[in-house]
N, C-alpha and C positions, 0 to 999 in steps of 0.2 A: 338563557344560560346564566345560572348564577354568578354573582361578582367573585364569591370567592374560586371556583371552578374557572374562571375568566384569567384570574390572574395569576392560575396553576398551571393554564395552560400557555400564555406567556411566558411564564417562567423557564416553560418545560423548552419551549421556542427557540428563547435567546442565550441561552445554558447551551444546548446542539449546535447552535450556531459559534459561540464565543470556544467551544468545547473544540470545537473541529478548524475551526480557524488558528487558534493558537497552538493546535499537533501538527508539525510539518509531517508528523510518521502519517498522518490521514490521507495525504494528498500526494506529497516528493517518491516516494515509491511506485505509482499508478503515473505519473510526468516522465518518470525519470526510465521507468521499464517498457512504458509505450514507444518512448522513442530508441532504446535501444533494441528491443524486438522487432523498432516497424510495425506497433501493432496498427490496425486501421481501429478508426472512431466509434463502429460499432463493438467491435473485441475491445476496447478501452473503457467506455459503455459497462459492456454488459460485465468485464472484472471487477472492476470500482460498486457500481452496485451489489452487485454476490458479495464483496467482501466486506462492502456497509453492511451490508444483511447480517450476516455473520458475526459481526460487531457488535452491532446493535440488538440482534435476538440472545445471544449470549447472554450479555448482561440482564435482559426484560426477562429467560427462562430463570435465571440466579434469584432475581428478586422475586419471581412469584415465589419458587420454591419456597423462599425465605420466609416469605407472606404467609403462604400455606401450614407451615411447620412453625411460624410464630418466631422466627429467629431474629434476633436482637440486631438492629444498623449496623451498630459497632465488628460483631461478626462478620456482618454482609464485606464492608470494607475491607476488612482486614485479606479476605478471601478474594475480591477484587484486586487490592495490592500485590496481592502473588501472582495472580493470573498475566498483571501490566508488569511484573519483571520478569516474569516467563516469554511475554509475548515482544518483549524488548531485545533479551538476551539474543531471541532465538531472529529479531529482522536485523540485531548488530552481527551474529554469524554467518547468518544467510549472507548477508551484504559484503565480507570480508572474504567470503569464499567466491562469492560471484565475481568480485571486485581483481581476485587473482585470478579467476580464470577467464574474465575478460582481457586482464593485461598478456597473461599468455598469447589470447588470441591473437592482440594487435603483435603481438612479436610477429606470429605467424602471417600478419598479414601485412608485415613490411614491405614495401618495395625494392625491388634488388632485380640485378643485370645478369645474364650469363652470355659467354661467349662464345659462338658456334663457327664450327667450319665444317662445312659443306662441301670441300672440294674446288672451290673456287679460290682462284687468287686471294682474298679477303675477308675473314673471319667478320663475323657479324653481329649485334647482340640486341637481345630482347629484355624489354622487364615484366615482373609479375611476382604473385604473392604467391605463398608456399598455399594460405587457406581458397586462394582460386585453384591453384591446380588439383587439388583432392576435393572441391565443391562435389562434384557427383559420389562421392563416395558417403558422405553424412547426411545429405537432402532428405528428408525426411523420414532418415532410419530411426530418430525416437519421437515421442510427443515433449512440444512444451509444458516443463512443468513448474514454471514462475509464478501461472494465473494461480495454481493449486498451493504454493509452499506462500506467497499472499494472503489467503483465502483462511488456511488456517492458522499464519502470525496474528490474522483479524481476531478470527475467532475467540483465542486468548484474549486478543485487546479489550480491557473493561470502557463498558463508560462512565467514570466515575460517580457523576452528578447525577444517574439516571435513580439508582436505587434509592436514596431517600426519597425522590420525586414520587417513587410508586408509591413508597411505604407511608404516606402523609394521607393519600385520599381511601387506601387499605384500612390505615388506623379507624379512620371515620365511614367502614364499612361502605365505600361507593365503589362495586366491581367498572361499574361503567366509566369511572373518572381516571381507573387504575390502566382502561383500555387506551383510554383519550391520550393522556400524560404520555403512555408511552409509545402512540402513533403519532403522534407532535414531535418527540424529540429524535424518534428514529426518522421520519421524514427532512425535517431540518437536518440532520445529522446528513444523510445521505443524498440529500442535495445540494448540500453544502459542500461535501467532497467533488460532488458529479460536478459541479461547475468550477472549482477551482483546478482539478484534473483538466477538464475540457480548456483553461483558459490558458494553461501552462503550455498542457500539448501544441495547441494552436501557435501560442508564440512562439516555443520551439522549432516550430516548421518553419518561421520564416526567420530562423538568425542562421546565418553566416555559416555553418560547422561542417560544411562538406572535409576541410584539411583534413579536423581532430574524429572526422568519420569511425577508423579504426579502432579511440578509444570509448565510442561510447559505450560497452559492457561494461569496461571498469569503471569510467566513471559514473553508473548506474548503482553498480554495487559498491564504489565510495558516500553517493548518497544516501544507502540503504542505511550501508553502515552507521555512517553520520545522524540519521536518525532516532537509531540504536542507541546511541552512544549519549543523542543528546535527552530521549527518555530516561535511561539511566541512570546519569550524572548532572544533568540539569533539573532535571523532574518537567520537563515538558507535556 
């Protein structure tokens, strides 16, 4: 392998890696909805991957095109930046709405007493939540559709750093370095989430939260938000 192809493809390595470590929106969203869905490990799996995909082919389809049609970085970018306030805007809404309609839930699934008499000398009382007693009424009457409204916040999501990476080994007419570069960075890229996803989940399972059980929808979609929020106005 050439030196200079060597340490393009390094580049392209540590860029995926530094790129998706420093976006919590890559990871806290996939942590944070597994546990409030209950997803299992394989449904945690296989969303986080679809939605790396999605991520990462996005941007590699933008640059060929770019590549093809001879379009100037600067452009490329510029088109990029819309896409990552598009796809911010839309996991800070998601996550605001989810975030309320999780707190509604946990209203509903407060604990609370009622008093019965039966005819007996002594009234007697039970507890339960308003969302246990109408369970058989919602059980499976729609699909989930979190994995899918993820799936396409991804797809929006740019990967900044990828587009010049193509466009460097393009300039110098190497279709095959053009392939290289962008199966190095989507693989780091999306193994990088897959293991930070998996290492969250995991801990998750073993902290303490059976109490705060009821709010984890909202606080799912406070972290969505929060993500949102911090793409935004932080530029994460």
């Amino acid at each position: 392998m050439p030196t200079e192809l060597a340490a393009l493809l390094a580049t392209a390595a540590s860029l995926g890696l530094i790129h998706t470590l420093l976006g919590p929106d890559h990871y806290v969203p996939f942590v944070a909805m597994s546990r409030a869905g209950a997803w299992s490990m394989p449904k945690t799996v296989l969303v986080t991957v679809l939605a790396g995909l999605g991520h990462v082919l996005s941007s590699v389809v933008l640059g060929l095109v770019g590549i093809a049609l001879g379009t100037a970085v600067t452009r490329l970018e510029g088109i990029e930046s819309i896409r990552g306030d598009i796809a911010a805007w839309l996991l800070f809404s998601f996550g605001l709405v989810y975030m309320a309609w999780g707190l509604r839930r946990a209203y509903r699934d407060r604990s609370h007493t009622h008093a019965h008499q039966h005819g007996g000398p002594e009234p007697h009382e039970h507890e339960h939540t308003h969302h246990q007693g109408h369970l058989h009424v919602h059980v499976g009457s729609r699909p989930n559709l979190t994995p899918w409204v993820l799936f396409v916040i991804f797809v929006f999501g740019p990967c900044e750093p990828l587009i010049p990476l193509l466009m460097y080994p393009a300039a110098r007419h190497a279709p095959g370095a053009v392939v290289l570069v962008a199966a190095t960075f989507g693989l780091v890229t999306i193994g990088t989430m897959l293991s930070v996803v998996l290492l969250g989940s995991y801990g998750l399972q073993h902290l303490p939260t059976t109490r705060y059980e009821r709010f984890a929808h909202a606080a799912a979609g406070l972290s969505l938000a929060l993500c949102g929020a911090a793409v935004l106005w932080l530029g994460l």
